[in-house]
C-alpha positions in Angstrom: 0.0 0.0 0.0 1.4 3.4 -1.0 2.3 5.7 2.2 -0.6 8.6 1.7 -3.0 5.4 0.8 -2.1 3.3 3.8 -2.5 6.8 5.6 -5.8 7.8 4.3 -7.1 4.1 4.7 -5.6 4.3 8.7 -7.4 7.5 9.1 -10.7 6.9 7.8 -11.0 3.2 10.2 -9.5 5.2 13.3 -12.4 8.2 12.2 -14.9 5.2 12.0 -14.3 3.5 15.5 -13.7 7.1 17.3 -17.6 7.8 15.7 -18.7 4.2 16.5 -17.5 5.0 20.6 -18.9 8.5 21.0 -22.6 7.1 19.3 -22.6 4.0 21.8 -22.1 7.0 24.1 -24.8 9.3 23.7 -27.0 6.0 23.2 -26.5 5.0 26.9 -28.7 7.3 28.6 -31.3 6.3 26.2 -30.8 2.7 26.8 -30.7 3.5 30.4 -33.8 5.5 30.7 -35.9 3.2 29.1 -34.8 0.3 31.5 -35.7 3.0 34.5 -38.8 3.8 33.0 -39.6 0.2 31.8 -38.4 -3.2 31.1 -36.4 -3.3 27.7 -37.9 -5.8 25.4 -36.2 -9.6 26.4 -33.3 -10.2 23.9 -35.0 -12.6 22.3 -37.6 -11.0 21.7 -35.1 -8.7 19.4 -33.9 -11.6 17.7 -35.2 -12.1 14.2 -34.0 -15.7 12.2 -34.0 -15.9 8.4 -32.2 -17.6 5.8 -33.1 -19.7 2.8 -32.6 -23.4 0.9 -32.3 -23.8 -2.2 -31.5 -27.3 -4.2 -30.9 -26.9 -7.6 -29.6 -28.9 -10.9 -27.6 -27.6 -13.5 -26.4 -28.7 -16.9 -23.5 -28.0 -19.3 -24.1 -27.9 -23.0 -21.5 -27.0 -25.6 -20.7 -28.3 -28.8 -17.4 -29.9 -28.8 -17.4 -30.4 -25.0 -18.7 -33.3 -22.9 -22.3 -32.7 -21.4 -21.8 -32.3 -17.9 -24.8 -32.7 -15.0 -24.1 -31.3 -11.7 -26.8 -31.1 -8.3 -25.9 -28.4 -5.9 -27.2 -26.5 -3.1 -27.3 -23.4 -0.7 -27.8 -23.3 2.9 -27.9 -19.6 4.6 -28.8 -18.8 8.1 -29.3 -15.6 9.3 -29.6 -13.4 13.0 -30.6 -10.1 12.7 -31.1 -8.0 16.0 -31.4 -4.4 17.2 -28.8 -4.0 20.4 -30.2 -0.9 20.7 -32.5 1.6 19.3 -29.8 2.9 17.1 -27.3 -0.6 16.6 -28.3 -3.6 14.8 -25.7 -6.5 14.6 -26.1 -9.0 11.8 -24.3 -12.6 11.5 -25.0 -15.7 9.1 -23.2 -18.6 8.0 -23.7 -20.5 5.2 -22.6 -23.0 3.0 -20.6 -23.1 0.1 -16.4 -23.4 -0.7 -14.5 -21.7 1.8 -12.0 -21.1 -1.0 -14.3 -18.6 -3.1 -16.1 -15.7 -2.2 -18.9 -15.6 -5.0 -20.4 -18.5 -4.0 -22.1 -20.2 -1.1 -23.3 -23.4 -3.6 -22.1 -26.8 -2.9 -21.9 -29.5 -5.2 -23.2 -33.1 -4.8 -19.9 -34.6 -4.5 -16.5 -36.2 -2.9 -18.0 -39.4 -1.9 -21.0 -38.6 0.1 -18.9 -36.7 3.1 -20.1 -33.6 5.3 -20.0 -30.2 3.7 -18.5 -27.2 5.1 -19.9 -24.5 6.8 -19.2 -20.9 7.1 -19.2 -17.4 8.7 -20.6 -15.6 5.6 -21.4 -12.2 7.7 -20.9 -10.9 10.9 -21.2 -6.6 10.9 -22.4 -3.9 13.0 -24.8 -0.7 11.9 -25.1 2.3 13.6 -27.6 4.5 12.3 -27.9 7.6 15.6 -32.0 8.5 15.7 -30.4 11.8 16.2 -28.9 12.2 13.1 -30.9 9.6 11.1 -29.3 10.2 7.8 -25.8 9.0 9.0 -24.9 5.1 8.5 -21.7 3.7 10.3 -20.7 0.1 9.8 -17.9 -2.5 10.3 -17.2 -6.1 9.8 -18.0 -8.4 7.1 -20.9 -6.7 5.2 -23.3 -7.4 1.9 -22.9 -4.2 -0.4 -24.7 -1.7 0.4 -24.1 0.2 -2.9 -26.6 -0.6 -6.4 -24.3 -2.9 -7.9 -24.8 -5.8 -10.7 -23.3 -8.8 -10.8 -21.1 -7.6 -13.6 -18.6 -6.1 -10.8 -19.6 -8.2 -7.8 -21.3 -11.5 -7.4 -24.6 -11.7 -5.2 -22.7 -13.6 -2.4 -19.9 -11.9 -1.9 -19.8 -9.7 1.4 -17.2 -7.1 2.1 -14.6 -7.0 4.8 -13.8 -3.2 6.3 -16.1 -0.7 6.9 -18.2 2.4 5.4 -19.7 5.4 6.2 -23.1 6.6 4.3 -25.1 9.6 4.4 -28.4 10.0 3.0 -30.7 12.1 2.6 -34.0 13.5 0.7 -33.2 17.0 -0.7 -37.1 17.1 -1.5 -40.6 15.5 -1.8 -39.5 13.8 -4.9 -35.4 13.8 -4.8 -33.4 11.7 -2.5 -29.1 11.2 -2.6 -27.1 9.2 -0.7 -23.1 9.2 -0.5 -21.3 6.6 1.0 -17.4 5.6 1.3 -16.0 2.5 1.3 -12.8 0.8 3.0 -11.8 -2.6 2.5 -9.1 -4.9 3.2 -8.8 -7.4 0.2 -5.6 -9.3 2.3 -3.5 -8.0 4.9 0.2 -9.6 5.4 2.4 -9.4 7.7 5.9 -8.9 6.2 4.5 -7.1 2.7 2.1 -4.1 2.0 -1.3 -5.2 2.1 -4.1 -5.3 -0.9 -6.9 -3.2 -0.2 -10.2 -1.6 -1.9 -11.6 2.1 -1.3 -14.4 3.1 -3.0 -16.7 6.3 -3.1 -20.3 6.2 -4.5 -23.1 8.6 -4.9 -26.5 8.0 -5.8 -29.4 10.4 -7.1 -33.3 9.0 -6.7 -36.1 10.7 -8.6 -40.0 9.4 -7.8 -42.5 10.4 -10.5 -45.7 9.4 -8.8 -45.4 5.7 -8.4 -42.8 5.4 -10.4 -38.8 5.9 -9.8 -35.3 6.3 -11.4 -32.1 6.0 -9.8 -29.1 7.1 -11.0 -25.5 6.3 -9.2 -21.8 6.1 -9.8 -19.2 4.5 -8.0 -15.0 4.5 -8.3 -13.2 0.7 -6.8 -10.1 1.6 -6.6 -7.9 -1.2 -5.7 -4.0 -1.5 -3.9 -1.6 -4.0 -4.6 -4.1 -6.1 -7.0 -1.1 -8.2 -7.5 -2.1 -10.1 -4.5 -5.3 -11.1 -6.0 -4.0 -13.4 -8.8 -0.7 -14.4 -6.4 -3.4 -15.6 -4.2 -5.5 -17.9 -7.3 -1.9 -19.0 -8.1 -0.8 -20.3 -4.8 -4.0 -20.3 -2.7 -6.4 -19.5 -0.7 -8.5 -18.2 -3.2 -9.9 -20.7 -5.7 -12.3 -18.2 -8.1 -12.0 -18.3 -11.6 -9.3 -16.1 -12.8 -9.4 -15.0 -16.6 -7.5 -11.6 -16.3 -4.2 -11.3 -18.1 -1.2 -12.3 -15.3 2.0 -11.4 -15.3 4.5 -14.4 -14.8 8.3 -14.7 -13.9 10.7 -16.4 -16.1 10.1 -19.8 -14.1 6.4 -19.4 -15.5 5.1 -18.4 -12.0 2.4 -15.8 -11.9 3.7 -12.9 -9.9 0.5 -10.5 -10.6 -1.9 -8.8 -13.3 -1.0 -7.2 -16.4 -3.7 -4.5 -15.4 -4.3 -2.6 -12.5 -8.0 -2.2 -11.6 -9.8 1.2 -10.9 -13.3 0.8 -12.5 -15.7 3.2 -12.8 -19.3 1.8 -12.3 -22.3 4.0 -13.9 -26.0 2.6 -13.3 -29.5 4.1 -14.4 -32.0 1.8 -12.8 -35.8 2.7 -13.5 -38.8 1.4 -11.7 -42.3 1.1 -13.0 -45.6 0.8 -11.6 -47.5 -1.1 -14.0 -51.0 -0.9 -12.1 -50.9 -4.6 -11.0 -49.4 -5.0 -7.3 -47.1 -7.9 -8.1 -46.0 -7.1 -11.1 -43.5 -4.1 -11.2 -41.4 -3.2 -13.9 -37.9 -3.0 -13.7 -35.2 -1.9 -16.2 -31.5 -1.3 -15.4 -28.6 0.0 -17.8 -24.8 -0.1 -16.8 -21.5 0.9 -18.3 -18.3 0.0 -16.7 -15.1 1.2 -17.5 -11.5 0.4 -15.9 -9.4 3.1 -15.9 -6.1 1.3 -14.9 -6.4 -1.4 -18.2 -3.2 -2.0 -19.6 -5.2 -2.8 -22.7 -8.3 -1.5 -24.3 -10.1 -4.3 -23.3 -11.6 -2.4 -20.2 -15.3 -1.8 -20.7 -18.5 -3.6 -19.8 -22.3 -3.4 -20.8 -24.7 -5.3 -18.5 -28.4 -4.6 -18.9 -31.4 -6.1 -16.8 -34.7 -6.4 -17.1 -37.9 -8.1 -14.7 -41.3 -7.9 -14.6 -42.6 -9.3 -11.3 -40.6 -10.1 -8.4 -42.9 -9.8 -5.3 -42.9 -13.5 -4.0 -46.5 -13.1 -3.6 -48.3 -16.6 -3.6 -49.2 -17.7 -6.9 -47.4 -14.6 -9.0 -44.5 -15.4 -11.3 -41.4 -13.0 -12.3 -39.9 -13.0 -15.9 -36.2 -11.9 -16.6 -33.8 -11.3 -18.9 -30.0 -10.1 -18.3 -27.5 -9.3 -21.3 -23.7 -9.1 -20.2 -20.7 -7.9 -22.3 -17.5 -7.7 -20.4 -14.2 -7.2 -21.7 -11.2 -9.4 -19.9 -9.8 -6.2 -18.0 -12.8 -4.3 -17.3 -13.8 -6.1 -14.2 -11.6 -8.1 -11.7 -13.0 -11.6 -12.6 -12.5 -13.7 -9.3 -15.4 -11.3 -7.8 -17.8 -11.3 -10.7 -20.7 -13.3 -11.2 -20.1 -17.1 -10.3 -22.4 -18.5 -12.7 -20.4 -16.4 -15.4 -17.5 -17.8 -16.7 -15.1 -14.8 -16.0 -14.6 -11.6 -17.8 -14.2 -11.9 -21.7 -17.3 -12.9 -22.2 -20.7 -12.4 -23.7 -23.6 -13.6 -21.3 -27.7 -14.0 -22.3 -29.6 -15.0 -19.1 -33.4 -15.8 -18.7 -35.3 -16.7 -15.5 -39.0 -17.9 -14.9 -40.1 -18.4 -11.5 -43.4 -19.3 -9.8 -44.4 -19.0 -6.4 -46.4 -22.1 -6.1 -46.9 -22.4 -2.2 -45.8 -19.7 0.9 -42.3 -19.4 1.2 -41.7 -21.8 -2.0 -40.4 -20.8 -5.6 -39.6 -22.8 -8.2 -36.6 -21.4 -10.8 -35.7 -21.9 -14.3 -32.7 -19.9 -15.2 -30.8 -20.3 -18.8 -27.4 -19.0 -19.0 -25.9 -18.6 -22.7 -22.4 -17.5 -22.7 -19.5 -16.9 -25.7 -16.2 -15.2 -25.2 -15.6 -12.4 -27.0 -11.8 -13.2 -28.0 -10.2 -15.9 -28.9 -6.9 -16.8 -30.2 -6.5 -18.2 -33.6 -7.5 -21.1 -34.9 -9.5 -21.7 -31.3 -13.3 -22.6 -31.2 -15.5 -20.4 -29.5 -18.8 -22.2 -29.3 -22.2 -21.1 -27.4 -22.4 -22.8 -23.8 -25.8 -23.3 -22.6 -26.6 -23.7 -19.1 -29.9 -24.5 -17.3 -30.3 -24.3 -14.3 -33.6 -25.5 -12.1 -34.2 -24.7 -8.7 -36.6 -25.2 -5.7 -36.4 -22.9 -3.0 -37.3 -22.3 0.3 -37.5 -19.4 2.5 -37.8 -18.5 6.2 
C-alpha cells in the first residue's frame, strides 16, 4: 500500500471506530432511561431468524465439450437483532467453498462426506436516531451500494467498513453518499491489498414510479495479490485476467491494474398490477487502470414481477458484455465464466406455495476473444431450482 493510501485508509477506520465510541455514548442514557422507565424488550424478543434453501440442478451444453450434469445447493442462516435503538448486529453462515467468495453453492460430490460451513457475515450498523441520515458500519458486510453482478457477485460480502449519508433533498429527490474501506488481504511482512471506494447516488420518484441514478469508483492497492493468491491459494475463483508471470512461468501479478468506474441508471415502473413491477436497469463500466483497451462492460437487466407473492410469477432477462480487463473476474458473477465474455440469461419463476419458488434460469455464454484457430462455441446452461424461505 502506498504511504498517503495506507495513511488515508488508517485514518478513515480510526475516524470510523472514534464515531462508533462516542454514538454508543450518547446511546446509553437512552438505553438507560428506558430500563428506568420500563423493562427493555427480552433479547430474544429482538432476535429475528431468516435464511433460505435452495436445491438446484444444473447442466453444461456445448458443442465440442462433454455434457456435464451437476446437483448443488445453498444453505444460509441468518440473526438479525437491534442492540439498541440505534445498533443492529447481523451474523449468518452459510454453505458453500471456503475457498471462493462468489459462492455459497455446494456441489453433490466427494463421496458422500459432510459439507462445510461458514461465517458468511458478521457486521455492525449504527444509524444515531439523532442524526438519522448517517450510517456507520464494520465487519463483514453485503454491499450496500446498487451494484450488478457484472462487478460483484450476489454472495460476496465485504470485509472493512463504510460510512453513508443519505438524505431527501425534497418530496420527490433523494441522494445518498457513501465511502467504502476494504481490506482485500493483509500480510504481515508485505504491503497489504486493499479496496476504497466512493459512490453517490441520485433517486427521482415520479408518482409511483422511480429512477435511480449512481456512480461508483473501486479503486484497488496491490491487486497483485489477488492473482498471487489464485496461483498459490487460498482463493480458488475463476481467474481469466491477463497475469504477469516470472521467467520460471510463475504468476507474480496482473498485467492491469483495476480502478473501475461503475455508472448505473436503474428505473422502476408501476404497472398498475401490485405484483408485477417493472424494472429496467442500464450499466456501463469502464476500468481506468487497463493496460489494454479491453476495459469496458455493458450489463443490462430487465424483470417484470418479483414480489414473491403466492401464486405470481417473475420473468427476466439479463445481457452481459464484459471485456477481460474491465472487471476483476475472481469477484464477478459465479455463474459467469469470468470476464471476456458475452452472457444472455433468462429466468421464470413461480411461487407455487408460501415461502416456495420454483426457478428456471438459462445461461448462454461466448467469449468475446479468442486466439487463432480456437473454437468459441455457445455454452448453454440450465439451471432449475426449488427454494425455500424462512
Amino acid at each position: 500500500m502506498s504511504k498517503p493510501a495506507k495513511i488515508c485508509f488508517v485514518v478513515l477506520r480510526v475516524c470510523l471506530l472514534v464515531l462508533f465510541g462516542v454514538g454508543l455514548l450518547v446511546v446509553q442514557p437512552v438505553v438507560v432511561a428506558a430500563q428506568a422507565g420500563g423493562a427493555p424488550a427480552p433479547w430474544y424478543e429482538r432476535i429475528q431468524l431468516g435464511g433460505d434453501f435452495r436445491s438446484r440442478y444444473e447442466g453444461f451444453y456445448q458443442e465440442g465439450r462433454e455434457t456435464r450434469h451437476r446437483s448443488r445447493f445453498r444453505l444460509r442462516l441468518r440473526i438479525d437483532t437491534d442492540v439498541n435503538d440505534d445498533t443492529h448486529l447481523q451474523l449468518q453462515i452459510a454453505s458453500g467453498d471456503p475457498g471462493t467468495p462468489v459462492s455459497t453453492n455446494q456441489s453433490f460430490k466427494s463421496f458422500f462426506r459432510p459439507k462445510p460451513f461458514n461465517l458468511d457475515r458478521a457486521n455492525i450498523r449504527y444509524n444515531p436516531s439523532g442524526a438519522s441520515a448517517l450510517t456507520l458500519a464494520m465487519g463483514k458486510f453485503g454491499s450496500p451500494m446498487t451494484r450488478t453482478q457484472m462487478v460483484w457477485d450476489d454472495d460476496l460480502n465485504f470485509e472493512g467498513g463504510y460510512e453513508q449519508v443519505a438524505w431527501d433533498a425534497s418530496d420527490t429527490v433523494d441522494v445518498t453518499l457513501l465511502a467504502l474501506q476494504t481490506a482485500v488481504n493483509e500480510v504481515s511482512r508485505d504491503e497489504d491489498s486493499y479496496m476504497l471506494g466512493g459512490y453517490g447516488e441520485v433517486g427521482f420518484s415520479f408518482g409511483s414510479h422511480r429512477l435511480q441514478v449512481s456512480v461508483a469508483d473501486y479503486a484497488f492497492g496491490n491487486v497483485d495479490q489477488v492473482a498471487v493468491g489464485r496461483a498459490t491459494g487460498p482463493l480458488s475463483s475463476l481467474l481469466t485476467n491477463l497475469v504477469d508471470r516470472d521467467a520460471d512461468g510463475n504468476v507474480i501479478g496482473l498485467v492491469s491494474d483495476f480502478n473501475m468506474v461503475d455508472a448505473i441508471v436503474q428505473a422502476d415502473f408501476d404497472t398498475g398490477r401490485g405484483d408485477y413491477p417493472l424494472r429496467l436497469l442500464a450499466e456501463y463500466l469502464r476500468n481506468t487502470k487497463a493496460a489494454s483497451s479491453q476495459d469496458t462492460g455493458i450489463w443490462v437487466e430487465a424483470e417484470y414481477g418479483g414480489s414473491r407473492t403466492l401464486r405470481t410469477y417473475t420473468l427476466g432477462y439479463t445481457y452481459g458484455w464484459v471485456q477481460q480487463e474491465a472487471s476483476l473476474s475472481p469477484f464477478v458473477f459465479s455463474d459467469m465464466p469470468g470476464t471476456n465474455i458475452q452472457l444472455h440469461m433468462l429466468n421464470f419463476a413461480y411461487v407455487p406455495l408460501p415461502n416456495l419458488s420454483l426457478d428456471l434460469t438459462l445461461h448462454i455464454t461466448k467469449l468475446l476473444e479468442v486466439e487463432a484457430g480456437t473454437s468459441n462455441n455457445w455454452l448453454t446452461r440450465p439451471h432449475i431450482a426449488a427454494i425455500v424461505r424462512f
